[in-house]
Structure formats: C-alpha cells, structure tokens
Steps between C-alpha positions, in 0.01 A plus 500: 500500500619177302397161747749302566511157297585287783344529847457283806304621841556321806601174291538232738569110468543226699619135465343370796663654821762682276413854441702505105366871471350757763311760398732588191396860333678570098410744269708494145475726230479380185874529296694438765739243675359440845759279736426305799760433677510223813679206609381132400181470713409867485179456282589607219394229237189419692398809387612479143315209510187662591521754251553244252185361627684147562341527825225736719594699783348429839391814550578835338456619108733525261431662084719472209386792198192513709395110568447347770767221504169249654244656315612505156829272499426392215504865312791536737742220358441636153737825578812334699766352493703275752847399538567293824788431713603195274440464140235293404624389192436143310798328478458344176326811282707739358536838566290569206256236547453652835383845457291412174297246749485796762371734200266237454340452794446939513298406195681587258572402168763268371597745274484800730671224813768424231605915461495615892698157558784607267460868591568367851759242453678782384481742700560285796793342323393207436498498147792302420396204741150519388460141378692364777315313758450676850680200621813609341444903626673618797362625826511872319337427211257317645426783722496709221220246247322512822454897499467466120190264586342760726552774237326270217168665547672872502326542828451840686601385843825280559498315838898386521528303841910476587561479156834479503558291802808257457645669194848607469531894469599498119140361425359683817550841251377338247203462656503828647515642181240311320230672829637847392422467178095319553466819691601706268261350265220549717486220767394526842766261704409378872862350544571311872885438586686434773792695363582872614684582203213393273255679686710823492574448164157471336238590719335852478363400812573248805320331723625279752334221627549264829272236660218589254503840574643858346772643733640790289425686181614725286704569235920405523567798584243572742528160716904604499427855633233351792783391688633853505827399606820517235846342608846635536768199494870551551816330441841531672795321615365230802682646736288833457183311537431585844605823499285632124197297707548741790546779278158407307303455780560841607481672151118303479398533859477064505696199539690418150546126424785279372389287186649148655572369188673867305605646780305804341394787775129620459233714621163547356352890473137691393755714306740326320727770318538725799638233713715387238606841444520509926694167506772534250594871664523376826701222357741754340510688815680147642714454234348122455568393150213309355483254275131543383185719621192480339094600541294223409122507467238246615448238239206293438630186696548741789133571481435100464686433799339798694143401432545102505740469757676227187764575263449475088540279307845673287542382129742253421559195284234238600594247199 
C-alpha cells in the first residue's frame, strides 16, 4: 500500500498560552487536492506553515514525500511550493522578472528560469502583461504571478493557503481552474479555505478544522450524509402557513417551522423522498394549492455550522 505523501501525528503548536493546533492527525495521498476547511483562527496556516518548515511544531511529527519537515527541511523546501493568503509580489519587478528570479533561486539556470517563466506567464495568463511591473497588476493577477512563483520549481507538493481570499469570483475560477489542471499534471495540493464552495468544489477530501483541532472528515459527500437528516420546504399562500405547519408536523411525527424571513414551511426527515412523497399526498388530500415543495439535502455549510457551532464564510465579491 502506497504511503501517503503528507502526514502529521498529534501535531501540536502553541504561541505561548494559545493552543494554534491540538493534536492535528492528516494523511494525503499523493495526486490529490486535499482541503481544509475552517474559519479565520482555525489553524489552518499554522500548519501549512509547518509543513513548509517556516516554523517547528511544539510537539507532534509531520513528513512531506517521506521527510521529516525538522529533520531534513532543507531536502524538504526543495519539493514545494507556497502561495499565501496575500501575494508576495515586488512591486517594481515585472511579472517576468519575477518568476525568472524565483527560477533562480530553485537553482536553476537562466536559460532554463527564462523557459518555465514564459511557459508560466502563459498559462497563468499573464503573458500579455508580462513586462509590466507588479505595481501596475491587479489584485488577480497578482494572485495569479504569485502561484506562478510557487510553480517555478515544478514542485511535487503545492501548499495553497486561502489562495483566493479577496478575489472577485470571475478570477476566483480562474484560479480554480489553474489547481485542476497542476493536479492533473501530477501535483499533490494541500489547499486551506475558508470557503464551502471551494472546498466542495476541489477537494477529494475535507477536513475541517476549529481551535487547532480536526472536528469532521470526510469526503463532500460523506460529511453531508453524517448529518443524516434531508429537508422538505414548502411554499403556500400566508394565510395557509399555519395550517400546512400543522399538517407537516403530523405527516413527520415533529414540530415544522416557519422560515421568518420566506415564510417557507419545513421539516427535516432520515428519509427524505418518502416524506416528500407523504407530504405532497396529504397536501392533495386538503386541496391546499402550493406554490413550491421541494427535498433538499444537507450541504457542506450545514455540516460547518453543525460541527462549529459558526456559519461559512459564502463567496462573494470582496474587491
């Protein structure tokens, strides 16, 4: 059986009395798109950090392709990559100027620093502002010649910490799109975020982290189905509220709610279809017209909210 490239046991670290992790346990295969998901706070760049080697665990070990992220750092650094919450660009270098000095300081040579630069400028669309100073770059493209200077090296491991935090969703994609295709080429991607939607989206797997420590795991579809709960919702006229509420409690054997804000009439149930199936016959049976009924199924932010008593955070223009 293949070991996993990335693994942490009982990784712990403190900042004097703050506990920043507690006893955090990962294992990642390699080729995949691992997602941890958590709130600002959670612990989730402190431990990027520590695999990154950019600092040592209190207590705990963590490996990356087999290293000891103490032990050999060193060996370590020479296989990742890391894009951070905010792009640490140089203002006055240009896009082009940037990634050759990255290629230079993996070693490489001019020459060879000169082709992955304007194999990456490319890809990353870039290519047309490539002798433009960062100054001049947007936040996107800055983001963007900031994951190009992580991918310089054509590491095996990507760590990509909130990368696209404060984007606007058009370049959110675009980012989205450019982690697709690294895996596809072969990269192993240990990606953090604090939104659902990016989580569900990319991640083979999901773990969610608050106060330093791993509350749920799985994969999307297996942290929706823990709650075991789906949701019927209906919608009539308001002056049927009261009595499709009475007539849903009975159906599910449990108080229905109002939705204060859609006037929308719900229940929650272990099995979804039959007491849809249950609810729009005894409906029928009333003569109520309704407006809407529909089965809904847990979503990730239900699980979020669940296991962290705190909402998500949803996307949305931050620009």
């Amino acid at each position: 059986m293949a070991q996993p490239i990335i693994s942490t046991t009982n990784l712990a670290r403190t900042f004097g009395k703050t506990k920043a992790l507690d006893g955090v346990s990962i294992s990642i295969d390699e080729g995949m798109i691992y997602g941890l998901l958590g709130p600002n706070g959670a612990g989730k760049t402190t431990l990027v950090r520590i695999l990154a080697t950019l600092i040592p665990p209190t207590s705990g070990t963590a490996t990356v392709a087999g290293l000891d992220v103490v032990r050999h750092s060193a060996k370590v650094r020479k296989i990742i990559g890391l894009a951070g919450q905010f792009a640490a660009v140089d203002d006055f270098l240009t896009g082009r100027e940037t990634l050759e000095m990255v290629g230079r300081f993996y070693h490489l040579s001019n020459q060879e620093a000169k082709k992955r630069a304007a194999v990456l400028l490319e890809r990353l669309s870039l290519a047309d502002a490539a002798n433009r100073t960062a100054k001049t770059y947007s936040g996107g493209m800055r983001k963007r010649l900031d994951i190009g200077a992580s991918l310089i090296g054509e590491p095996k491991i990507i760590f990509l910490d909130e990368p696209t935090t404060g984007l606007d969703p058009r370049t959110r994609a675009e980012v989205w799109d450019i982690v697709r295709d690294l895996v596809k080429r072969g990269s192993t991607i240990l990606l953090t975020t604090q939104y659902l939607e990016e989580a569900d989206a990319l991640a083979q797997y999901i773990s969610v982290v608050d106060h330093g420590k791993i509350v749920a795991q799985g994969t999307s579809s297996e942290l929706k189905n823990s709650l075991g709960q789906d949701l019927v919702e209906v919608a009539v006229e308001k002056d049927l509220q009261s009595q499709v509420q009475n007539i849903l409690s009975t159906v599910a054997g449990q108080p229905a709610t109002i939705d204060e804000i859609t006037g929308h009439i719900r229940i929650t149930a272990k099995e979804g279809s039959a007491t849809l199936l249950a609810v729009a016959n005894a409906l029928k049976a009333q003569q109520i017209t309704v407006h809407d009924i529909a089965l809904h199924r847990p979503t990730l932010d239900d699980v979020f909210l669940a296991v962290t008593g705190k909402p998500t955070v949803k996307e949305q223009t931050k620009q």
